[in-house]
Phi, psi and omega in degrees: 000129179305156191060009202274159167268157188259120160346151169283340169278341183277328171296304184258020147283326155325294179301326179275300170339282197288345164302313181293331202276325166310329173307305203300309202278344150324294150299330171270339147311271160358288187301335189275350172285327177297314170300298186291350137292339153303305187305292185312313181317296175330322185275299168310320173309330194300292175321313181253058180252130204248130202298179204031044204262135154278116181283156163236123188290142198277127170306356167284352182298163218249142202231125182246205210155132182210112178252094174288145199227106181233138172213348195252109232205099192287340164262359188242342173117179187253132200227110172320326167252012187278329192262010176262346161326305186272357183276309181295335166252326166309330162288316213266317165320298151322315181299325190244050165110358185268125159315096195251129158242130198240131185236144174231128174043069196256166181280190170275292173336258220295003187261318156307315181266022162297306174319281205311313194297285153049263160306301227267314205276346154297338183288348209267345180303329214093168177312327220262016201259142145231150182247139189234111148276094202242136169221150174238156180136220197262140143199171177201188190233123179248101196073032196090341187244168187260125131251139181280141183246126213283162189282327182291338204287125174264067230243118172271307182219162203292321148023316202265341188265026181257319204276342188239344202224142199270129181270144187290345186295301160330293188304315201290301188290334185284335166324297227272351197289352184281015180057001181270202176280329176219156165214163179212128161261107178239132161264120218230051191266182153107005187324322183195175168226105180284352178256185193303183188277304207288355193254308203216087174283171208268023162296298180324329184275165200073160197240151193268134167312132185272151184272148156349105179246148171294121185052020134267141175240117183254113186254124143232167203269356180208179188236165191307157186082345202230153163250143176267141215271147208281310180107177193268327186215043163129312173231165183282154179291323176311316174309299201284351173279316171284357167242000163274336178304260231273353141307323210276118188310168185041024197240159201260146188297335162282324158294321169322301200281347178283312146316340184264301158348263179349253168344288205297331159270021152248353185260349177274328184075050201034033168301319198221110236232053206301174196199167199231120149221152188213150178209038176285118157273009168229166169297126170224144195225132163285305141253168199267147179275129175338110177327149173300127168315143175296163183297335183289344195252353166275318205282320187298298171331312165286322183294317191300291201290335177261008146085026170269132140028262164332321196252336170308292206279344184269323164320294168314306186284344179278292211240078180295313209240010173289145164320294209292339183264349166286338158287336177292309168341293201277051187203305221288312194307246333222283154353317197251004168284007199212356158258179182228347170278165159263166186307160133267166182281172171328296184303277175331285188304333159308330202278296187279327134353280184330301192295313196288301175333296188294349170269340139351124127010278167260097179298113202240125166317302188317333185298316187274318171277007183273311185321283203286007151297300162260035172200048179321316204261344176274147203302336197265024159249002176279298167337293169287352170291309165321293150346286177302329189289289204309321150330294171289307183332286174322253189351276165345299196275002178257274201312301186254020178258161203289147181277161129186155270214130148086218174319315170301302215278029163256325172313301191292338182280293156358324211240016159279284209288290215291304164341307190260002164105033171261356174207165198227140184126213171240182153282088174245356181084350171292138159265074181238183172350266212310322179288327159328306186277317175311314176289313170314316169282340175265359156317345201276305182304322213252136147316336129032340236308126186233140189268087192279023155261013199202094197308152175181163196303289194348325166293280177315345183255320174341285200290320168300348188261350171312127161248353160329116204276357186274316185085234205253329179324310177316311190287119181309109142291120202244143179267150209236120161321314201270161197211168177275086181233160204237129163032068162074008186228163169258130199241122151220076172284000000 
């Protein structure tokens, strides 16, 4: 009824009505304020990631490992070096900070709760973990997919190796179900092939390239069709090429494997040919590359090799409490008791910095900043700043660009060759006479050393970095006697 007064009890079920409802939208306010400060940190943390920055896992992540070793194998025979394989990478493993649980001749049971356990005690490290699995023994490839074959396995017919041998595909997904950052799966399999013509003819051996699992890197030691060679002195080439690898200081968890390929097809006469997939967006070094020298300590260094003045006395005034200016006290004295010149200037010391960059061996952005740091206004630091940007630029384009390999990577080195005006023909995939003659000239353009009788990346990221607009064109060609020979031909460019 209209005007009615409301009871005192309905009045203050009102009154509680609109307080709750006023509390809930309170809240949802409150939360939609929360959310749009995640979202924006978020954004901002992102905005201040400088493009093409690559993350890298901190050498402090906490590192597991778990190594299987099968080699005695009662229906298949004994396979000589896999457990001395495994021996060899849980010490190098163990040396470089990984937590190693090492298994030998292990069954399908136990090689399944190897796994399983594996996986449970990396989730349990945290995200933040990288995991190393490594097996050495029999394995092969059936209908496309990969298995490791456990030491119990009796396999009669292809029937039996689904039902016998543990699939690889598995250990990869189950690697990855632990949430962490990284897992690196290696495979040393494929030693001989012991079973009948009818279970694994020798299309079957080697394991077939694998697709992509998200935060796994999966190495195997052969590629489908090829057996991996057990070896001759102890270990396998694969082995022993991968633990002299993964020491080597600076080197990125994708140059490691690369290097070992390399070495294992040449040590192979390319019998056996190892393959990679990955679908990782960051960097891992098993050791980490040495930090860069400080600026104080690039400059005593320059003051060192040129024995100046100049660079000496600036080195004090900048970095009065560095190790490197207490020593310079005593160089400067000594120096100025013996000099008869005049100092040199700003400019002049800049000059020689500069000079010392472009001459380094190994070309380090830090070097070209040291320049434009301590000589901001002199004309050589818009020079070394340039330098340094072009530095990082390569590094980016080297670290995220595709490897390749055989027939592809002579198309690109070709398509390269055509770019600067240095060979004639076509992008055929061939490695003859004219790319050959090609590479050699453009050996001349790149800073570079590159092995121009022999395609390889090294080569190929060389030639992307020419930037010469003449090319090959610019060059006197002088006719030279001597000549080359390559696989049975004469080379004379």
């Amino acid at each position: 009824m209209t005007g009615e007064v409301p009871s005192p009890r309905i009045a203050q079920r009102l009154r509680g009505g609109k307080s709750l409802s006023m509390r809930k939208g309170f809240l949802r306010s409150v939360l939609a304020g929360l959310l749009t400060l995640l979202v924006v940190a978020s954004s901002l943390a992102a905005s201040e990631r400088k493009p093409g920055e690559r993350r890298t896992v901190a050498s402090s992540a906490p590192r597991l490992a778990l190594v299987i070793g099968n080699a005695n194998y009662p229906k298949l025979g004994t396979l000589d070096n896999p457990g001395r394989d495994a021996a060899l990478m849980a010490e190098k493993l163990g040396q470089l900070g990984f937590e190693v649980t090492a298994v030998a001749d292990r069954d399908l049971k136990s090689m399944t709760s190897d796994v399983e356990e594996f996986s449970r005690k990396v989730k349990q490290r945290g995200p933040q973990t990288v995991s190393l699995l490594y097996y050495a023994g029999h394995g092969l490839e059936n209908d496309s997919l990969n298995y490791l074959v456990p030491v119990n396995a009796d396999i009669r017919k292809r029937a039996d190796i689904p039902h016998q041998s543990l699939s690889l595909k598995r250990v990869a997904d189950r690697l990855a179900s632990a949430g962490n950052q990284l897992n690196i799966l290696i495979v040393d399999a494929c030693r001989d092939n012991p079973f009948p013509a009818g279970i694994a003819p020798s299309g079957t051996l080697g394991l077939v390239p694998m697709g992509a699992v998200y935060g796994v890197f999966i190495a195997s030691s052969t590629g489908s069709g090829k057996i991996a060679f057990d070896g001759d002195d102890g270990h396998s080439p694969y082995t022993r090429a991968l633990a002299e690898a993964i020491a080597t200081p600076g080197e990125k968890l994708e140059d490691v494997f690369k290097s070992v390929r390399r070495h294992v097809r040449l040590s192979t006469r390319e019998q056996q040919i190892p393959w990679e997939s990955t679908a990782l967006e960051f960097d891992f070094y098993f050791v980490p590359p040495a930090p860069p020298p400080s600026q104080s300590e690039q400059l005593f260094a320059a003051a060192k090799e040129t024995g100046n003045l100049a660079l000496y006395e600036l080195l004090i005034e900048r970095f009065p409490s560095s190790p490197e200016a207490a020593e310079a006290r005593g160089i400067v004295a000594k120096l100025r008791q013996g000099a008869s010149a005049e100092p040199a200037t700003a400019s002049s010391a800049a000059a020689l910095v500069l000079s010392r960059a472009k001459r380094a061996q190994t070309q380090a952005p830090e070097a070209y900043d040291l320049v434009a740091a301590l000589f901001p206004d002199a004309p050589e630091a818009e020079e070394a700043r340039a330098a340094a940007i072009r530095l990082r630029e390569i590094t980016v384009l080297d670290s995220a660009g595709p490897a390749y390999e055989g027939r592809e990577l002579v198309q690109m080195i070709q398509e390269q060759l055509l770019r600067l005006g240095c060979m004639q023909g076509e992008r055929n995939g061939a490695f003859e006479a004219p790319t050959v003659q090609g590479l050699r000239r453009a050996s001349l353009l790149s800073d570079e050393p590159y092995l121009w009788y022999r395609p390889t990346m090294a080569a190929l990221r060389a030639l992307k970095k020419i930037a010469s607009p003449d090319g090959c064109g610019r060059q006197q060609m002088v006719a030279s006697p001597r000549c080359l020979r390559i696989n049975g031909e004469d080379y004379c460019p």
